[in-house]
C-alpha positions as a Markdown table, in Angstrom:
| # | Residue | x | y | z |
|---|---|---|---|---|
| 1 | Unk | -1.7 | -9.3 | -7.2 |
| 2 | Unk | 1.6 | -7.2 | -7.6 |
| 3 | Unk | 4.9 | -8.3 | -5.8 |
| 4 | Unk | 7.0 | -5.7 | -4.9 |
| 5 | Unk | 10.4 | -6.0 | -4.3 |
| 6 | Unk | 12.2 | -6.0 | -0.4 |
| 7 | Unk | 14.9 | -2.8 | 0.1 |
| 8 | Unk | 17.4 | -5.5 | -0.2 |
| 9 | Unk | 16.6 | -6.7 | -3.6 |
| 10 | Unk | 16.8 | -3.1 | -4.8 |
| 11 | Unk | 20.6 | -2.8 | -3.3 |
| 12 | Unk | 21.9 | -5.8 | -5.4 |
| 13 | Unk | 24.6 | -4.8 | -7.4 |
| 14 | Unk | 23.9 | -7.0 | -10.0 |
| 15 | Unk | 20.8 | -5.3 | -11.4 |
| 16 | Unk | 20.7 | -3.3 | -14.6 |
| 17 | Unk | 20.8 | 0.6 | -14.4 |
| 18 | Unk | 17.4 | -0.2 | -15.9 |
| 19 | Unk | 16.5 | -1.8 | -12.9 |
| 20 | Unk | 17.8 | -0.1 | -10.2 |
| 21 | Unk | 16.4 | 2.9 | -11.7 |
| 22 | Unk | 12.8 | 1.3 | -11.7 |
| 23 | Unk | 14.0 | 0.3 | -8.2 |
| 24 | Unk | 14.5 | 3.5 | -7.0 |
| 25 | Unk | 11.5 | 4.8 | -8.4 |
| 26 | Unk | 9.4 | 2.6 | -6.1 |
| 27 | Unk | 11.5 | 2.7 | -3.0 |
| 28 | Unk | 11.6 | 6.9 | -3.1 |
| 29 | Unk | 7.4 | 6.2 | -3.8 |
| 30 | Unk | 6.4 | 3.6 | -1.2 |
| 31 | Unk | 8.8 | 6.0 | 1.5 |
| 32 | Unk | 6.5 | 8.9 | 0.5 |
| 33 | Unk | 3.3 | 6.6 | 0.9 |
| 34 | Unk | 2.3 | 7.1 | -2.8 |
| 35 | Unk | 0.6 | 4.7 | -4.7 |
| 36 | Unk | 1.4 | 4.1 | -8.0 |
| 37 | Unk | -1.6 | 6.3 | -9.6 |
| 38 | Unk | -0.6 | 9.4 | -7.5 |
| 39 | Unk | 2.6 | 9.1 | -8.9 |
| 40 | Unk | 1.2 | 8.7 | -12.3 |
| 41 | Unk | -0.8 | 12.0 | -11.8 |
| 42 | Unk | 2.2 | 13.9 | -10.2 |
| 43 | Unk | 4.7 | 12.8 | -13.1 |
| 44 | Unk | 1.7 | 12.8 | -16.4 |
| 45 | Unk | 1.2 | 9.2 | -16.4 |
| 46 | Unk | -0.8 | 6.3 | -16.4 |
| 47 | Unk | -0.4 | 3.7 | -13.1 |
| 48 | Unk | 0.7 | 1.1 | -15.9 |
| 49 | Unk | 3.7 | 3.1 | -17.2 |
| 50 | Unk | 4.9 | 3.3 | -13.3 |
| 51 | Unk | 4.8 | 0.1 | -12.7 |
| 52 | Unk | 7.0 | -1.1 | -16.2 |
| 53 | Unk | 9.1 | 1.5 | -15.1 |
| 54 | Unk | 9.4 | 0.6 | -11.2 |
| 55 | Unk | 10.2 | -3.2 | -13.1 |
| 56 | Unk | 12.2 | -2.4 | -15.6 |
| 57 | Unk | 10.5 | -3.1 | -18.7 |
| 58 | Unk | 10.5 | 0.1 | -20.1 |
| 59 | Unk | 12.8 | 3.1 | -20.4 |
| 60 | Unk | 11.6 | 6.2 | -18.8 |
| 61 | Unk | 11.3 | 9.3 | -20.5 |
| 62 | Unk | 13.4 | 12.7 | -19.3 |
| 63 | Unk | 10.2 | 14.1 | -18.6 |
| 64 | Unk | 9.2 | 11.3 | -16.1 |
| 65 | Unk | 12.6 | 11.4 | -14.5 |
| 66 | Unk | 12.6 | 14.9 | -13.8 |
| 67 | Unk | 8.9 | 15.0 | -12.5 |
| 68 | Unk | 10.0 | 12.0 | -10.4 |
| 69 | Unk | 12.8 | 14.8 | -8.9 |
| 70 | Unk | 10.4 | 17.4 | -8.5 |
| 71 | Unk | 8.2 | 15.3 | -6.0 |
């Protein structure tokens, strides 16, 4: 089971840019209905890599920032 985190855990100032990156990952993905594997597809990446992302537990490449843009 995955926990997601509320729109107002993502607003805390307090997080890392790491983290509020990851955070706005999955709040721009959840408002567009996507799951995390057509995401994956859309940016040339597995569901797994989202999700450490969307957490932040791993730095994003360029690349999946600007496919994140373009959708």
């Amino acid at each position: 089971m995955t926990v997601e985190l509320s729109p107002d855990d993502a607003t805390d100032p307090g997080l890392s840019p790491l983290r509020n990156f990851g955070n706005e990952v999955m709040l721009e993905r959840t408002r567009m209905n996507m799951s995390r594997v057509e995401l994956g597809r859309a940016v040339a990446c597995g569901e797994s890599l989202v999700a450490k992302i969307e957490r932040g537990d791993r730095v994003p490449q360029r690349e999946f920032a600007e496919g994140c843009d373009q959708v």
